[in-house]
Structure formats: structure tokens, C-alpha cells
C-alpha positions in Angstrom: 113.2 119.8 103.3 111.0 120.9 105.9 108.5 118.3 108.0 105.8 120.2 107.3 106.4 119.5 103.5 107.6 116.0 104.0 104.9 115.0 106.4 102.7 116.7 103.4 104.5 114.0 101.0 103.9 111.5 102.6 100.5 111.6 103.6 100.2 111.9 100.0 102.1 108.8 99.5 100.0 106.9 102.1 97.0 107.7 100.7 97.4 106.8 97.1 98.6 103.4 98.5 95.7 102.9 100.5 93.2 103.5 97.4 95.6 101.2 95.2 95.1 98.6 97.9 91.4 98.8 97.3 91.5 97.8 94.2 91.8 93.9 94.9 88.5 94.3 96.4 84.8 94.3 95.9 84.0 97.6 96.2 81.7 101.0 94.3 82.9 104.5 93.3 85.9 103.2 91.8 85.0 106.2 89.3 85.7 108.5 92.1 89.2 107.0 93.5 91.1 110.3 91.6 88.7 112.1 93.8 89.6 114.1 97.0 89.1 111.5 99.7 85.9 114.1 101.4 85.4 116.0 98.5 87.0 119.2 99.3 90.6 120.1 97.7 93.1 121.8 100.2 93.1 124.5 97.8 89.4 125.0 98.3 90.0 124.6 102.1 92.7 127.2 102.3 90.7 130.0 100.0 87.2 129.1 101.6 86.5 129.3 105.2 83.2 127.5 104.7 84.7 124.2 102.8 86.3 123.8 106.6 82.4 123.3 108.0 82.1 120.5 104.9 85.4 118.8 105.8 84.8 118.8 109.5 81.0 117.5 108.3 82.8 114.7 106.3 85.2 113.8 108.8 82.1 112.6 110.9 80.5 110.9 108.0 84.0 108.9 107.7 84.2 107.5 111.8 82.0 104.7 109.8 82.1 104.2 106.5 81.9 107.4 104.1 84.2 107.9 101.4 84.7 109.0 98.1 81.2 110.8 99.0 79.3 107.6 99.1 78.8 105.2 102.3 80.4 102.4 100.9 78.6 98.9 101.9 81.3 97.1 101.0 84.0 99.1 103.2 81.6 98.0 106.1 81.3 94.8 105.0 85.2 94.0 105.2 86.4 95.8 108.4 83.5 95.4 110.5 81.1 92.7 109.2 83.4 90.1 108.3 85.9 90.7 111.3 84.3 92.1 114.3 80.8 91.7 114.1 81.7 88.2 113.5 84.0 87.4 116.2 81.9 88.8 118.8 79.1 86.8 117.8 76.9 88.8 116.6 76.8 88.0 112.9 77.9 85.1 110.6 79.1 86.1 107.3 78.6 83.1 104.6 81.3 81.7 102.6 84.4 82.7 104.6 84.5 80.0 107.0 88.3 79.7 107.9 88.5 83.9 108.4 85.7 83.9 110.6 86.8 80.6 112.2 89.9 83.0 113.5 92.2 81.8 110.2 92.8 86.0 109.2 92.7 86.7 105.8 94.5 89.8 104.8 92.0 91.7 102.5 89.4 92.3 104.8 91.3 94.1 107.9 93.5 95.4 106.0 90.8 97.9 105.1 90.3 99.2 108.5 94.0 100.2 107.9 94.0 101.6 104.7 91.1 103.5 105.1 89.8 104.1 108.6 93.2 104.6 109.5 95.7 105.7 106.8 93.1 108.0 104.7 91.5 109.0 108.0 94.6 110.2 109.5 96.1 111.6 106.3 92.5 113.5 106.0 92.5 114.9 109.6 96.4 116.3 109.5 95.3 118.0 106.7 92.6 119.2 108.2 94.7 120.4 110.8 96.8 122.1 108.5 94.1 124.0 106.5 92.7 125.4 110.4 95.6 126.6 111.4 96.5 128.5 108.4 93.0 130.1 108.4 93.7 131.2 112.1 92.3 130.5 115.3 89.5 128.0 115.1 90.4 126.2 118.3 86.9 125.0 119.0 86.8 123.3 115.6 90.5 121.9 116.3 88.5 120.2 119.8 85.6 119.0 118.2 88.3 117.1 115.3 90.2 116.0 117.9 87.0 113.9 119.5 85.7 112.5 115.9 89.7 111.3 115.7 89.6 109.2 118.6 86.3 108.0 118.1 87.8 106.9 114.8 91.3 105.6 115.9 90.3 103.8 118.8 88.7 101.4 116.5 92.4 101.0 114.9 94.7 100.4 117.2 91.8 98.4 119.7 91.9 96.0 116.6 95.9 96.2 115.7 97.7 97.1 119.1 100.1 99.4 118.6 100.1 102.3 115.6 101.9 105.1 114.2 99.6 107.8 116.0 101.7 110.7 117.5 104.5 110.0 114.7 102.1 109.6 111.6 103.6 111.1 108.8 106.8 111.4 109.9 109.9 110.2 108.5 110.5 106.9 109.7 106.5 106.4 110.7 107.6 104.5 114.0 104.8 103.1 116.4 103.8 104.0 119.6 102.7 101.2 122.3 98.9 100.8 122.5 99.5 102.4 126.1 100.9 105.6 124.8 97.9 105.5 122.1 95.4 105.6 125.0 97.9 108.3 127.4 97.3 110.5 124.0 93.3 109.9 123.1 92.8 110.8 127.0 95.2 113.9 126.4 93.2 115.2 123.9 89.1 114.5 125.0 90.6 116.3 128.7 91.7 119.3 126.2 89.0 119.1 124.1 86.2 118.6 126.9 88.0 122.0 128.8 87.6 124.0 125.0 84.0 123.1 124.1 83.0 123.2 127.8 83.9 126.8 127.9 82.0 127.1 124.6 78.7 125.7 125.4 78.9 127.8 128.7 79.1 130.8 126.7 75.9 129.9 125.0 77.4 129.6 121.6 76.9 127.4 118.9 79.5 125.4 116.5 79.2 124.6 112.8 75.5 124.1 113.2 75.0 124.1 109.6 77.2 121.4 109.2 77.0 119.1 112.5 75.1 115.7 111.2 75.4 115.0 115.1 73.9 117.5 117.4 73.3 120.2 115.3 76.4 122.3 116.7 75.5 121.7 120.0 78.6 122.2 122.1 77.3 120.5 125.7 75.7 117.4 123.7 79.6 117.4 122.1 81.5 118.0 125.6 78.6 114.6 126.8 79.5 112.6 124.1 83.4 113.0 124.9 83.0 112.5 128.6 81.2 109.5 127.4 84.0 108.3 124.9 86.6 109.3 127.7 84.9 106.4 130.1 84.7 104.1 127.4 88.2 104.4 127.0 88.5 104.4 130.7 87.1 100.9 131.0 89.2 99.5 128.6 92.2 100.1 130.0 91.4 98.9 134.0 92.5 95.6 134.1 96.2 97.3 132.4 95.9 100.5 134.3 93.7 100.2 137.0 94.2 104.2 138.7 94.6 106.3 135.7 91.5 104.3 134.9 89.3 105.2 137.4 90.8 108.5 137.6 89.3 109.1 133.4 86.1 107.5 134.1 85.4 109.6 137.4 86.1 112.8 135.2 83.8 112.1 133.2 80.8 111.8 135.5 82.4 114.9 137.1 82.3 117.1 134.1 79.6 119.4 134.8 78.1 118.6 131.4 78.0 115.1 132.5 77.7 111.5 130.4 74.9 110.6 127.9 71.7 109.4 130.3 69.4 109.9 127.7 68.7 108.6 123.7 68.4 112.2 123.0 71.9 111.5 123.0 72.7 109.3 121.5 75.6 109.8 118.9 73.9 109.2 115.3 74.5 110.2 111.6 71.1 110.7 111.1 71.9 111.1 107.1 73.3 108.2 106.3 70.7 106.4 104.3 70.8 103.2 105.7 72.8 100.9 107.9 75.3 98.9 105.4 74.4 95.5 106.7 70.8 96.1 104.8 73.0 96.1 101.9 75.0 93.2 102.5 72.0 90.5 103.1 69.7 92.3 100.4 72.0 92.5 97.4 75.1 91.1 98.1 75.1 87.3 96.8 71.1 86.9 98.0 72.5 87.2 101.5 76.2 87.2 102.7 74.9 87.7 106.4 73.0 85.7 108.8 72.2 86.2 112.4 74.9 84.7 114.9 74.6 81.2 116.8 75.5 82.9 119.9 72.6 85.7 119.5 70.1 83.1 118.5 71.6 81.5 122.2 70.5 84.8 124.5 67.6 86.6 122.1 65.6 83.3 122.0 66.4 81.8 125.9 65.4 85.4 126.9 62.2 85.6 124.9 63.8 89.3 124.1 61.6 91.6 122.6 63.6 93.7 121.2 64.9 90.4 118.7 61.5 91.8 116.2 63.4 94.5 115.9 66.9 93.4 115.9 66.4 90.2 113.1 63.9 89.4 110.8 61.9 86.2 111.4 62.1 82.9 109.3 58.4 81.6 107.5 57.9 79.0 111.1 58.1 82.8 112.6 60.7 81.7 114.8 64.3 83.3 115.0 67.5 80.9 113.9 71.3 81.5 113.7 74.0 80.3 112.1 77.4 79.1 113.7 80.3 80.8 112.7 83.1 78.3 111.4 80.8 75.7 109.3 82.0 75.2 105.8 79.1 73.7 104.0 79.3 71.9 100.4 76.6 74.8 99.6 75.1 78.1 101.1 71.6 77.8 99.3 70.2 76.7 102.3 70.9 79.5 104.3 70.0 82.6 102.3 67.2 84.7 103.2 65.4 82.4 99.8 65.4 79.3 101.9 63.6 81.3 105.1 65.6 78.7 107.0 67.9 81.0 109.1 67.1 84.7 109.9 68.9 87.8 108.6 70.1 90.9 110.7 67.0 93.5 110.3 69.2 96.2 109.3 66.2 98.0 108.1 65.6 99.9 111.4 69.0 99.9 112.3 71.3 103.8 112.9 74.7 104.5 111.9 75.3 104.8 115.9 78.8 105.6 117.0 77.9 105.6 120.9 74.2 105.1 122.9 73.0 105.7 126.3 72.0 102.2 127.2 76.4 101.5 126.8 76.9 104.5 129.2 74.9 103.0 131.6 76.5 99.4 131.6 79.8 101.3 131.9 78.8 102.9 134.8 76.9 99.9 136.6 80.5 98.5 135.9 82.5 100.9 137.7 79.7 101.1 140.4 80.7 97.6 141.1 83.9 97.8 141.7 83.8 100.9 143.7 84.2 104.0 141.7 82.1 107.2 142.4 80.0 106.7 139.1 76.5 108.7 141.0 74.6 105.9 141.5 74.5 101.8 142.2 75.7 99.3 139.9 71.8 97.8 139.8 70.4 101.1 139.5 73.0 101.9 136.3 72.1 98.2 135.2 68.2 98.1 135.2 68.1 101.3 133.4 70.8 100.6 130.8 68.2 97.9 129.8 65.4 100.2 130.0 67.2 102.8 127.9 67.9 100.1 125.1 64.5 99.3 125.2 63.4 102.6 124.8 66.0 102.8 121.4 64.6 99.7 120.1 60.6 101.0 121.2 60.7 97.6 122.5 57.9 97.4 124.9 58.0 94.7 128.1 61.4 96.3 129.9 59.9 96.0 133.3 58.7 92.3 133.1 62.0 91.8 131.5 64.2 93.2 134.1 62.6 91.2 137.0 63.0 87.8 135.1 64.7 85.6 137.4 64.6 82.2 135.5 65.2 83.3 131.4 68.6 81.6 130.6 70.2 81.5 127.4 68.9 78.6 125.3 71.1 75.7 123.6 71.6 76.3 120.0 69.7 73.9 117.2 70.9 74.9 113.5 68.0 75.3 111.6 69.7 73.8 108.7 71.1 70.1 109.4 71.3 68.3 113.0 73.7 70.5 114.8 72.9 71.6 118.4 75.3 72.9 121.1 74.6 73.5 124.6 73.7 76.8 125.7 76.9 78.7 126.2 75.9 80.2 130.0 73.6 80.0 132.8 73.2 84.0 133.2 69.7 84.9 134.2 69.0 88.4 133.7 67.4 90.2 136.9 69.7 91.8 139.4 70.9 89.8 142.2 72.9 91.4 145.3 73.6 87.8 146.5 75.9 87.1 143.7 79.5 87.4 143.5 81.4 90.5 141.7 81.9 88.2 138.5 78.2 86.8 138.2 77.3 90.6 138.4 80.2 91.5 135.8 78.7 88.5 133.8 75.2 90.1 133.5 76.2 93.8 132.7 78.7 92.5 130.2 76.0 90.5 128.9 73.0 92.7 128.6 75.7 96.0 127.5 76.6 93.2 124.6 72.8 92.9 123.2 72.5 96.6 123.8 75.5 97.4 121.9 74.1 95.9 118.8 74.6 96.4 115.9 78.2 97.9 117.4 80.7 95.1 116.4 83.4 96.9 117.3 82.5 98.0 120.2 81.0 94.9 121.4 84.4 92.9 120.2 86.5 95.0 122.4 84.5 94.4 125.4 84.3 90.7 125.0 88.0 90.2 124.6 88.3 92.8 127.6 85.8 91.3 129.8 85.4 87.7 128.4 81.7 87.7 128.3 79.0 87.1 127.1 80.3 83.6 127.2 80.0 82.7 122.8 79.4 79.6 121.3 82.4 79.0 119.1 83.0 78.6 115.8 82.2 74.6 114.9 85.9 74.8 113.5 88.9 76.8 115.1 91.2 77.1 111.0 94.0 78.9 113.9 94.2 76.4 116.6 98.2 76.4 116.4 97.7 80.3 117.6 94.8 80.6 119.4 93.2 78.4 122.2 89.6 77.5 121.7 88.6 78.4 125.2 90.0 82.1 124.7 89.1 83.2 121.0 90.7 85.6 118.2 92.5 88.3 120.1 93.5 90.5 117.4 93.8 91.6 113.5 97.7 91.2 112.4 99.4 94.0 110.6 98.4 94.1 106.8 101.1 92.5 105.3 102.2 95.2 103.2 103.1 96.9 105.9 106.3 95.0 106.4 107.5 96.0 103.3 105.9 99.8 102.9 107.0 100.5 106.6 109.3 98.1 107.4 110.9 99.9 110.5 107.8 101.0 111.7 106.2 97.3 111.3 109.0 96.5 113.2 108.2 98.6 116.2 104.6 97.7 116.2 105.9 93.9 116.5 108.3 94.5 118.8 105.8 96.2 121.3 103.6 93.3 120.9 106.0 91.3 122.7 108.1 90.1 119.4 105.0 88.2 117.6 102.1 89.5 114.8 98.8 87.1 114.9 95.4 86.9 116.2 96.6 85.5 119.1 98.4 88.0 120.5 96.8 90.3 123.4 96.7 93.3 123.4 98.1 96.0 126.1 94.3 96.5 127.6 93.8 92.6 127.4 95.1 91.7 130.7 92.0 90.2 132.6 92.6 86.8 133.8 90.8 84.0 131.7 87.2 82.9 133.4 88.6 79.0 132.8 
């Protein structure tokens, strides 16, 4: 048989198992799971060129949540909200103490890997396939090729090691994280050189289908540089020259980073951010703002928290810490205005903003790349930039506040207090050492990066700040030390049976063991204690 048919197989194979595994789960559309996962039949792909422009518009929809035409709450709810937004402090969900007290349950995860990553994948290759058998198209293979890293690196920076250049083939084996990030950089370099040339020649690109920039090639060819020093960062403390070597690309590229919220990477359709959803209708609430962003919004007096969480009745704003396990939740539903909920009213389905590129570039800055500027400079007007996303006013006042430190956490429900988590003030200091700086960028990037779980996950386990309060209970204390926090999501357990020699691989690259312990390649900074 040939590989183009077998890989066709089983992509096939891979994707009706990912919808059976969605079946255990609280979920919508199940009338739509014998549906095409974007809609659009290959057949209709292959006979009409313009079904291409809807599956490229889909594939952007799905680097969140979309599928089965709808964005799915719930799909947000297990792989993001209950895992990463979570365990970087951001959010606590109610009711699943032990998972978010670093004790993984299996379900929720495992959907990042059914669906982000096994639908997604199985829906770009066929993408792929349906391009190169209308001919040509290589500007539409680049601009794929950047929505699939944007989507992947959420995968493996949550797994480790994944099938990525062997998906769909035989035996499915995984490559090492390292060779997952030698590939995303691989592709951005050839797609930044294709749409470069593009956007040079004045041209446009699927502009009546881009639900991003409007078939903008240079705001593309920005977004990737962008990406690329994202991904650049993450890898330093593993790979410290091909590091610097992607992120000063990127501010070489004569289209340049993001500097502005004009932008910003948004899917302006989507109707609203999912986490609306989950603390309106989902149980009267299943999310409440963290303990460790009550710590820094409050002790910095941060304007931008109106906008960010909605206040309790005393008009004051109060978290929850991850890891309780109460004899009831009554008390801290939006009903009992006790605690206050994530204002996901205002928030965008934002895959990437300015105010990050900034941080990332006050990062390298410090350390001694060429970023085109000084790490204070890239620092002051990261803040300013999120301010400006929030229309938060007060930035300058904010920026030159010397004494604002993070304030000790009081529960608003019970007796609990724990002591503020840092000492981190937030003005710019030359006086201080390279980790005091690291400290603050890593610090205000994190409240920038809201509502970016992901995102802002990644960077804590990479950089180890903000410091977070922990959860009152560590459920995986035989795996994971207190003082360092969940590094990881382990395989989904069906993968040892469904792939057991690729499982295998992935294990074996991981240094022989599969738990949330484990760090991954990019993980490599020292611990701060």
C-alpha cells in the first residue's frame, strides 16, 4: 500500500478515536461528531478551490477551541482552564481539588491530545494534501505552516516529546521535544522568506477568509517573527546559541515583531471568550479568580484588575487557593459574592499580544542579545502596551511605583491567609541584579499575558516566576516537590495501548519516566531555592 494512502488511513483512524474519547466528557455538538471535523469534505476541497479559503479560515478558528463548527466551552474548559490556567495561577477551578493540586486526572489533558493535537494534525495533513493536489499554493502552504506551530507548540510544551514529523506514519514514533522545536523554527524561517516575498509584492492572501489580519501578508510574516522569538526564549536555558540566533532573526526581519495592539493576533469572531461560559452557566460558577492573582492585582493596586475580574458586593477583589477541598462550594460561587470571578466578558480569543513581545525582548536585552533597544525601555512599554489592551488608564504612575509589593493572601471565605509569595516591586531598577530584573519582567509579562494560560504556564515552569502561592494541598507530593510545582501533563493513557511503540519513544526521551514531574527538554533553568 502506498504511504500516502496509509497515512490517509490512519489519520482516519486517529480521528474517529479522538471523537470516541470525547464522549466520556461534558461536552455540546455531540449531534455533529459524524461531521467533518471544519466542515468541509475533502471531496469538496479537491473539486472547489474556494472551500480551501474556508478550511485555512477554520484551521485558525481551531488554534483555540473551534470544532465541529462551534467554539466548544467545554473543550476550553478541560485543556486550558482546568490544567494550565490553573497551575500557573491564574484561575481556580471548583471541585477538582486533587487535579489542580498537581494529582493529573486523565480526562481533561487528554483533550489537548485528542483534539488540539490528533484532529488538528490529522486536519492540517489533509489540508496539505488537498493544496498540493490543486497545485501551487505555496503562500497558503506558509501561512498553514505558522497557524500549525502556533497550535502544536501548545502540545508538546505541555507533553514533551510528540509524534510531529512522523504523524501518520506507520509506527507513529516520537521525536524529542528538541527536534519538535529544530522543526517549528524550520518552518516559521521558510514560511517568514514565502510571505515576506508576498507582502513585498503588495499582494494580498485569502482576504476574504483571514479572521486575523484580513490577508495581510506583513502583519502575518510579524506575527511569525513574533512566534519564532517566543519559541526562541523557550528554548535558552537548553539551547542557549541557536536561541539567540532565532530571537535576533526575528527583530532582523525587515517586517519586524509586533510593537503595536494593532497587532495583536485575535479571532475577532469568536463570540466570546469560553471562560464567560464556564463561571456563568456551568454549575453557577466552576471558576474563580486565583490566590496568586488576588497576591499581585491587589498589592499592586492594578488597574487593569476592573477589567481583568469582576468585583465582590464589599467591592473588593478576592481569590481562591488552588488545592482546598471544602465540604461545600456554595460559598464560593459568584451567588455568595464572596470570591470574584474571571471577567471574561471583555476578554479576546488572543493567540499572541504586543505587551508579551515586549517582555520577550526586555528579556533578551538583559542578557545581551541585539533586541533594538534596552531591557527597561522593552520593559516600561510592554506595561504600557498592556495597559493600552486593557484601556486601563494610570500606566505612568504605575510604572514609577517603587514601593507596591504583592500583598499576603486572606481567603474571603474561612480564616486562611498566606504570606505574600514575593517582594517584587514594580518600577525599573538598574541597581538590581540580572535575576531581580528577570523577576519583574517575568512578573509583569505574566499579568500581561492574561488570560493566556498556556502561555503564561510555559514561562513560569521556564523562568520560575512570578513566584505562586501553592496549592493548600500538594495530592502528588511523591512526584513533585512543593517548592518546584507540576512540570508536565503525562501521556493520555490510552496512548500506551493505541500507540504503544510510539508511547514508548516518547517515554524513553523523557529520560525513562511519564508524570507531572518530569521536565521537560526546555526546562533546564536552575531552581531559584
Amino acid at each position: 500500500m502506498e504511504d500516502k494512502n496509509m497515512k490517509k488511513i490512519l489519520n482516519s483512524i486517529l480521528g474517529i478515536a479522538a471523537i470516541a474519547a470525547t464522549l466520556t466528557s461534558c461536552t455540546k455538538g455531540f449531534e455533529k461528531m459524524n461531521q467533518d471535523q471544519f466542515g468541509v469534505s475533502k471531496e469538496q476541497m479537491r473539486q472547489d478551490g474556494l472551500a480551501i479559503g474556508t478550511t485555512l479560515q477554520n484551521l485558525q478558528r481551531s488554534v483555540f477551541i473551534y470544532r465541529y463548527g462551534e467554539y466548544l466551552d467545554s473543550d476550553y474548559q478541560n485543556m486550558y482552564n482546568l490544567c494550565a490556567d490553573a497551575w500557573c495561577g491564574y484561575m481556580t477551578p471548583l471541585g477538582w481539588s486533587e487535579h489542580v493540586g498537581w494529582k493529573v486526572t486523565d480526562q481533561w489533558p487528554k483533550r489537548m491530545w485528542t483534539i488540539k493535537y490528533q484532529l488538528g494534525m490529522g486536519s492540517y495533513l489533509d489540508f496539505v494534501n488537498a493544496v498540493k493536489e490543486n497545485g501551487g499554493m505555496e503562500n497558503e502552504l506558509a501561512l498553514a505552516n505558522i497557524i500549525k506551530v502556533a497550535t502544536m507548540h501548545h502540545v508538546t510544551d505541555y507533553f514533551g516529546p510528540i509524534s510531529y514529523s512522523k504523524f501518520g506514519d506507520l509506527h507513529n514514533l516520537y521525536d524529542t521535544q528538541e527536534e519538535v522545536y529544530t522543526q517549528f523554527f524550520e518552518e516559521l524561517d521558510d514560511a517568514i522568506e514565502t510571505l515576506g516575498a508576498l507582502a513585498a509584492s503588495g499582494a494580498t492572501l485569502l482576504e476574504d477568509y483571514d479572521l486575523v489580519y484580513g490577508g495581510d501578508p506583513a502583519k502575518w510574516v510579524r506575527f511569525a517573527n513574533s512566534l519564532r522569538l517566543r519559541l526562541a526564549m523557550r528554548v535558552r536555558f537548553a539551547n542557549a546559541e541557536l536561541a539567540r540566533k532565532e530571537a535576533e532573526k526575528s527583530i532582523d526581519n525587515p517586517y519586524g515583531v509586533m510593537e503595536a495592539n494593532a497587532d495583536n493576533a485575535i479571532v475577532n469572531e469568536a463570540p466570546y471568550h469560553p471562560v464567560l461560559s464556564i463561571n456563568v452557566e456551568m454549575n453557577d460558577a466552576d471558576v474563580q479568580m486565583g490566590a496568586s492573582m488576588d497576591s499581585y492585582l491587589n498589592g499592586y493596586s492594578d488597574p487593569r484588575t476592573f477589567f481583568m475580574v469582576k468585583a465582590a458586593n464589599d467591592g473588593k477583589f478576592h481569590g481562591v487557593r488552588p488545592g482546598i477541598n471544602p465540604s461545600s462550594w456554595s460559598d464560593y460561587k459568584n451567588t455568595a459574592n464572596k470570591v470574584s470571578a474571571p471577567n471574561a466578558s471583555v476578554y479576546k480569543v488572543s493567540w499572541m499580544n504586543a505587551a508579551e513581545v515586549a517582555f520577550l525582548r526586555a528579556e533578551g536585552a538583559l542578557i545581551g542579545w541585539s533586541m533594538g533597544g534596552t531591557a527597561k525601555d522593552f520593559y516600561e512599554t510592554g506595561i504600557k502596551l498592556s495597559f493600552e489592551e486593557w484601556k486601563a488608564t494610570g500606566a505612568a504612575d504605575y510604572i514609577s511605583n517603587t514601593t507596591a509589593k504583592p500583598a499576603d493572601y486572606k481567603a474571603a471565605v474561612g480564616k486562611m491567609t498566606v504570606t505574600a509569595p514575593s517582594t517584587v516591586t514594580i518600577a525599573w531598577n538598574e541597581k538590581l541584579s540580572e535575576e531581580k530584573k528577570l523577576e519583574k519582567i517575568a512578573t509583569q509579562k505574566w499579568i500581561a499575558l492574561f488570560p493566556n494560560g498556556a502561555e503564561a504556564w510555559a514561562e513560569y515552569r521556564r523562568l520560575h516566576y512570578p513566584v505562586l502561592i501553592a496549592p493548600s494541598k500538594n495530592y502528588a507530593e511523591d512526584i513533585i516537590p512543593t517548592s518546584q510545582g507540576i512540570r508536565r501533563t503525562p501521556y493520555p493513557v490510552s496512548e500506551q495501548t493505541d500507540n504503544a511503540e510510539g508511547y514508548a519513544s516518547g517515554v524513553a526521551a523523557l529520560g525513562g519516566q511519564d508524570n507531572a514531574g518530569v521536565r521537560l527538554w526546555w526546562d533546564q533553568k536552575p531552581f531559584n531555592n
